[in-house]
N, C-alpha and C positions, 0 to 999 in steps of 0.2 A: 885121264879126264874123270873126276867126281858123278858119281849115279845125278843124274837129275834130280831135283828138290822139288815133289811135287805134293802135294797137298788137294784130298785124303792120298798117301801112300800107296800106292798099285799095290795088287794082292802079291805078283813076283813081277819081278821086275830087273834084266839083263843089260847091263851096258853094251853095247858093241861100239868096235872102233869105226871112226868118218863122221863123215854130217852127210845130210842130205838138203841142200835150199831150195825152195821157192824161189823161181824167177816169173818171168812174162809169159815165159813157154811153157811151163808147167800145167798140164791138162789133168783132171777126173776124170776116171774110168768106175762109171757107175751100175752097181746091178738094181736087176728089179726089187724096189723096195728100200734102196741105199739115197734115193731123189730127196726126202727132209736131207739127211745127212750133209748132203753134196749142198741144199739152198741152205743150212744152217753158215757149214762151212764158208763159203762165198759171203754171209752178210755179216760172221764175224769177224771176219779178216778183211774185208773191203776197206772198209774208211783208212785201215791204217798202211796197210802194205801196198793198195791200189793193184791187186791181183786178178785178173778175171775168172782164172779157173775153172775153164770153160769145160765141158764134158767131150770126150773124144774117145775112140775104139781102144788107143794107144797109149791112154794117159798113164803117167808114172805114179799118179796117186791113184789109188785102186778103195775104192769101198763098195764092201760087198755084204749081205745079208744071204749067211746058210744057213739052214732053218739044223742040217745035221750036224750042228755046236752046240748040244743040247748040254751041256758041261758050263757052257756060259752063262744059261736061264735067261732072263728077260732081259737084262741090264746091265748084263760083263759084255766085254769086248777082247779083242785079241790084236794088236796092234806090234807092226815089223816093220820099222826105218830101216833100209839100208843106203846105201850110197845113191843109190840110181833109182830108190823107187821105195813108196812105201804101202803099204797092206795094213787097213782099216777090215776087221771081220766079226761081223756078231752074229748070233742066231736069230735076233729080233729087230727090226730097227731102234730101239731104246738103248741098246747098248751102243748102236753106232754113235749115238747122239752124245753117249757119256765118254767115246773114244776120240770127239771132236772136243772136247775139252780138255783132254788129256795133251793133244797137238796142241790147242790155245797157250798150256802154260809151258811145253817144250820151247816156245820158239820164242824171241827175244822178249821181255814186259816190254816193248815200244808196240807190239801186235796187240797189247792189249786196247789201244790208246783211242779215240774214237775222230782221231785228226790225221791227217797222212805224215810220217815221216820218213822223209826220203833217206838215203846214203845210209839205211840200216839192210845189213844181209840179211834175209829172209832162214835163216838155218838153223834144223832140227837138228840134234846126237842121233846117233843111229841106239835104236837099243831095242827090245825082246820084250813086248809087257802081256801080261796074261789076267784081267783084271775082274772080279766079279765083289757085287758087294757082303755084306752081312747081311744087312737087315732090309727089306722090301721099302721100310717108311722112314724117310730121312727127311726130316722140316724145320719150318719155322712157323711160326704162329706169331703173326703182326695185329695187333690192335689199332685198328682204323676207327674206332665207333669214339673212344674218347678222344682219340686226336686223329681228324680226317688228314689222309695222305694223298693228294691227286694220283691219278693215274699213270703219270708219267712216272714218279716214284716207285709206284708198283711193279711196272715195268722194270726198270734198272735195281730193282728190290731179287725180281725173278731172276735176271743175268745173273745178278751177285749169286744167288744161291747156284743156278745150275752151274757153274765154272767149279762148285765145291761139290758136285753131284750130287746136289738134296734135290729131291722131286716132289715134293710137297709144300706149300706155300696154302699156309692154314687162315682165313680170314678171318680175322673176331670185326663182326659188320655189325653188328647191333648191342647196346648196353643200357645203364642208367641214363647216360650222359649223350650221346647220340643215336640216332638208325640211319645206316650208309646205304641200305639196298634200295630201290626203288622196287613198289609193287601198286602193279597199275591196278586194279582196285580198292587200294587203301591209300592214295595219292597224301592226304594229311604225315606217313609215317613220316615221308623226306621233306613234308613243306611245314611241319610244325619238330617232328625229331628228329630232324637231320638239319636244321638251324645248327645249331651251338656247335663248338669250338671247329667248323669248316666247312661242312655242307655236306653231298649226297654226291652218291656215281649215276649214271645214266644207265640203263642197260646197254644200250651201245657199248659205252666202257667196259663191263662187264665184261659180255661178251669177245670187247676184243680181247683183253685181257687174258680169256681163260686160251684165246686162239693163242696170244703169240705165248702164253707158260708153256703149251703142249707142243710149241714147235720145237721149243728147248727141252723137253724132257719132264716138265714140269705140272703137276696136276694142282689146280685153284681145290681146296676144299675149304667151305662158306660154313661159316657158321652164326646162326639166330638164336640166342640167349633166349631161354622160357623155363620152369615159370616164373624163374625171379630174375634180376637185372633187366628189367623192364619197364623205367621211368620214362623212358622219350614215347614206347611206344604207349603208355596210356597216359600222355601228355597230350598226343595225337587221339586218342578214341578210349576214353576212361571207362566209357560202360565194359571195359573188359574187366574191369578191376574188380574188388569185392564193397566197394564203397557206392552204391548208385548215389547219384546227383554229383559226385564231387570232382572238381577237376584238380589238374595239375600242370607243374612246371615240368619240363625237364632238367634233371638232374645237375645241378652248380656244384656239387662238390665230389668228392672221391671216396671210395668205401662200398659198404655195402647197404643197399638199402632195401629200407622192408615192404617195401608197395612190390606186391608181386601182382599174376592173373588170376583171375576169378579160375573156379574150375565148373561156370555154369557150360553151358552148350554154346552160346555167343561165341564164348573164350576158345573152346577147343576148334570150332568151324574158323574163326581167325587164324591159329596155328598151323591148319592145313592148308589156311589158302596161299599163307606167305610159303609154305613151302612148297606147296606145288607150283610158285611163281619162282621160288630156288632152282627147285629142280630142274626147271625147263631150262636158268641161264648156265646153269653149274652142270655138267654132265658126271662129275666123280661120282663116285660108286660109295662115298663117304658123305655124308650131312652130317654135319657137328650139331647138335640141339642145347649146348651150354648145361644145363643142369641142375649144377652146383652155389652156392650160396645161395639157398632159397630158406629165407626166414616164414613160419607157418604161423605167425601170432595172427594174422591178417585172414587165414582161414579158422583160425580158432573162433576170434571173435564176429565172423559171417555168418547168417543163419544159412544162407544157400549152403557152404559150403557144407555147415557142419552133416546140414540134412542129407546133400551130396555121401558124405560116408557115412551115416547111416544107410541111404538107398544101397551103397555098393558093397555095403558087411563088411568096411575097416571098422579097428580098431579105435579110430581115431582119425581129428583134421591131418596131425603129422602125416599119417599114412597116406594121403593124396599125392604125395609127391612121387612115390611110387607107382601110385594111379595112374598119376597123372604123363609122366614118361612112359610107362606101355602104351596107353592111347595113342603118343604121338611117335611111338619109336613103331608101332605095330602101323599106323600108315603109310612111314620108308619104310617100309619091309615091304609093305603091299604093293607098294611102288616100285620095288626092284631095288631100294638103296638100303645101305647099310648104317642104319642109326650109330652117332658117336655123339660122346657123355667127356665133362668131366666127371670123376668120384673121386671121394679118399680112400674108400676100398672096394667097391663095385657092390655093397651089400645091398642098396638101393636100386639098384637096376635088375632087369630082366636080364637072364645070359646070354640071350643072343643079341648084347649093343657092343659093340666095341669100346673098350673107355680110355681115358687120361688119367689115373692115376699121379696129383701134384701134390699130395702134401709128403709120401715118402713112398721111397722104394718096396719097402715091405708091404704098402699098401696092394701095392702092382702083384705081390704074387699071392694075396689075397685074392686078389680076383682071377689071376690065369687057373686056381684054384678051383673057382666057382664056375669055369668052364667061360668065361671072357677072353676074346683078345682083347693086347694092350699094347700102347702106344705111352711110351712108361715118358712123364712131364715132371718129376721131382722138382719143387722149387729150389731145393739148396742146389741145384748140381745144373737146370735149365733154366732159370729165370734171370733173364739179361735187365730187368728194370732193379735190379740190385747193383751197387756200387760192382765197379772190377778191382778194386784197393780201397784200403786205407788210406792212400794218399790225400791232403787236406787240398791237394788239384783237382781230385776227382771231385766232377757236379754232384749235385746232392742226387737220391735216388731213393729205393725205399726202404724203409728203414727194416731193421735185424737181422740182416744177413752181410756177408761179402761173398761176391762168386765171381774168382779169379779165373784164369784162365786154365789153370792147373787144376783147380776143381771141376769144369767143365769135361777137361781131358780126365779126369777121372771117372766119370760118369760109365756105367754100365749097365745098359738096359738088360739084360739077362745074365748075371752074377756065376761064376763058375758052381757054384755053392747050388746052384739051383737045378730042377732032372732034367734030361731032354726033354718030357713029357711038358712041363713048365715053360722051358726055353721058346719051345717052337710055339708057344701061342704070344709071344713077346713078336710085335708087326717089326719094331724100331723103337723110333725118338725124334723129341723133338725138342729145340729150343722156343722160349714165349717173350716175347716183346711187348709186355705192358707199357699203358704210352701215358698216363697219371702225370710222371717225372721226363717228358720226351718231348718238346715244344716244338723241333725242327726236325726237317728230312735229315741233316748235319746230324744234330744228334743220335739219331736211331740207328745212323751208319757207323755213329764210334761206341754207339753201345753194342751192336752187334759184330765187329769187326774187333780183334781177331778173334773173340769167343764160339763163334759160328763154324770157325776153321777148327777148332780142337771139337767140335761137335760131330762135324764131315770125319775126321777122323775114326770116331769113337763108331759109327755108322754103317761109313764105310769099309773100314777094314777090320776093324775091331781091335788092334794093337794098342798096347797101351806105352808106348817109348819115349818117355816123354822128354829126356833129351834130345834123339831121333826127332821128334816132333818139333823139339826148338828151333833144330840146326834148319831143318827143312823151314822154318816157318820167318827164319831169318832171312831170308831170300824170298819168300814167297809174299813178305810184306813190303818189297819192291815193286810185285803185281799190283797189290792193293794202291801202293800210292800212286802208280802207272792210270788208276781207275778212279782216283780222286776219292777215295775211301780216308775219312782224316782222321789220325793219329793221336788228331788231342782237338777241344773243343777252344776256342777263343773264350774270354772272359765274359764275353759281352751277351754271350750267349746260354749262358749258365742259367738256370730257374732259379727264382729265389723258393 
């Protein structure tokens, strides 16, 4: 019998001979601490196999959490089918979670299905896996702010990701062109910039949300674009801006635009309040504060502002922007959270933010340099709103780039080339989902899909095979279409 094809790759991984099925009688045998594992398990095999999976002294599925697998860290697992019985074993619950996914795609693509199908055997191969990852941060970064996604999307957004064991699901909620967060003292954000192109989450949403990412594996990290990409919110409340009297639209086109926030006292007491109203629905240890493209003509010509750098001994309006990110990366801190940035090289930032390094990879070790982690975003190698071909089928997308799949799986967040010293301040990676060129939930699923699998890869195991990766990915895009992941866009659906 052929190793299983699973997708990211287990770190080793042993075939043994038999199977082991799921029947009626098939009980969990749970330890302290193994309870997500066991209600993951039960609710993602439910709809389809109509399995109870009851917990019992005796069961022949066994998950167990020992804390003395200190070899596995937070998020490996150790996983042993045999005929009669299988052994689920991590040191943390996190890795059990990532060990139930590992089951999800052993056992037939009809377990993926969310509809019961009967007269399928329920059977796993027996085999030996030992699994831990690379890299701590493995994601995706969805853009809701230009194009609102309901909730329920986010949802089957998050399953998509944890079955590829990425545990980060990055939210870009606020920009030019939308604000998705709701903050109950600035109620105008979501009833004047979270109009246009969908609308606003509820905090209920919100919150459920971040509940069912963390059942899976999965941490929600929110991110509020300041001080530039901020047209909806002072569309909503312009005295932030450096213009008094003037108002504004929110943002009708794409790009980058130059209306940023003022840097009086107004402006920066608004920044805290929206994130201390983050903070409270978002529990990650991560606040993303956006950054980058921040045009300073608009402090140049401000007398506040410019007076502003005089009062604080810059050199200049430019220099506020620097300013201006320690003020509000130095209030997450004070809060217990950890400021995250994009840059192109972290030269702008203070060293204790974490950054995104997207315009190139050299940028990234610029900054592990400057004493920054990095969560390394290369646009040639992560940026999924770029064509996957040349093909004149493929929808239009954004333009100067292609990034194949093969490019993707080339990506290397931490380069052989590079010290230890270097490496270990590299968290991970992530892929980014600009939604400019993305009109449907349809579309954002054939733009990410399979590109996101050669990302899981590149993450979690770190291998670069990329035959190895084909073979496995040939099979594993019978999952996908098991999950209604589509393979190609209808014509109709295409942006002009």
């Amino acid at each position: 019998m052929p190793a299983p094809r699973l997708v990211p790759e287990p770190t080793h991984l042993q075939s043994l001979p038999g199977l082991f099925t799921f029947d009626a009688t098939t009980a969990l045998k749970v330890s302290p601490g193994a309870e997500p594992a066991a209600r993951l398990l039960r609710t993602l095999l439910g709809p389809a196999t109509g399995l109870p999976l009851p917990a019992r002294p005796d069961g022949s599925v066994v998950l167990a959490v020992d804390g003395a697998l200190t070899g596995l860290g937070e998020e490996g697992y150790g996983l042993t089918i045999g005929t009669e019985g299988i052994l689920l074993r991590a040191a943390r619950p996190g890795g059990l979670l990532a060990g139930v996914q590992t089951l999800r795609q052993l056992l037939p693509v009809e377990a993926l299905g969310g509809e019961p199908a009967p007269g399928v055997v329920w059977s796993v191969p027996c085999v030996q896996i030992t699994d831990t990852p690379r890299f701590p941060w493995r994601g995706a970064m969805l853009d809701v702010a230009r194009r609102f996604r309901p909730v329920s999307f986010l949802r089957r957004y998050v399953d998509l990701l944890a079955l590829h064991k990425l545990n980060v699901l990055h939210l870009h909620l606020t920009d030019d062109q939308g604000w998705r967060m709701p903050v109950a003292a600035l109620p105008r954000l979501t009833e004047v910039g979270g109009v246009p192109h969908g609308g606003a989450y509820t905090r209920a949403e919100l919150t459920g949300l971040v509940a069912y990412a963390a059942e899976r594996g999965v941490t929600v990290v929110p991110e509020i674009e300041m001080p530039g990409h901020v047209r909806a919110a002072l569309a909503a409340y312009p005295e932030l801006g450096n213009h008094p009297g003037r108002t504004y639209g929110v943002w009708d086109r794409w790009g980058v635009c130059d209306t940023i926030l003022g840097v009086h006292d107004e402006a920066l007491d608004f920044c805290r309040a929206v994130l201390d109203e983050v903070m409270d629905v978002f529990p990650s240890s991560y606040v993303h504060i956006g950054g980058e493209e921040c045009p300073t003509t608009e402090w140049h010509t401000s007398p506040d502002a410019r007076r502003r750098a005089v009062a604080e001994g810059l050199a200049g309006p430019e220099a506020l922007h620097g300013w201006f990110m320690e003020r509000i990366g130095r209030h997450l801190l004070d809060a217990g959270r950890q400021p995250l940035s994009w840059t192109e090289d972290g030269t702008d930032l203070p060293p204790y933010f974490t950054v995104m390094p997207w315009r190139d990879s050299d940028h990234g070790r610029v900054a592990v340099r400057r004493g920054h982690r990095v969560v390394m975003a290369p646009h040639r190698t992560t940026y999924l709103d770029y064509p996957q071909s040349t093909s004149p089928a493929e929808p239009p997308g954004q333009a100067g780039e292609v990034v194949d799949l093969r490019t993707v799986h080339g990506n290397d967040p931490a380069p052989a080339g590079w010290s230890p010293e270097e490496s270990a301040r590299v968290l991970g990676s992530q892929v980014q989902l600009w939604t400019e060129y993305v009109p449907t939930a349809e579309h954002a699923e054939y733009l990410t899909f399979p590109r996101l699998c050669a990302l899981a890869e590149v993450v979690w195991t770190g291998r670069h095979d990329w035959p190895g990766f084909q073979e496995r990915l040939r099979h594993h895009r019978t999952r996908l279409d098991a999950l209604g992941v589509p393979r190609r866009l209808p014509p109709t659906s295409v942006p002009v």
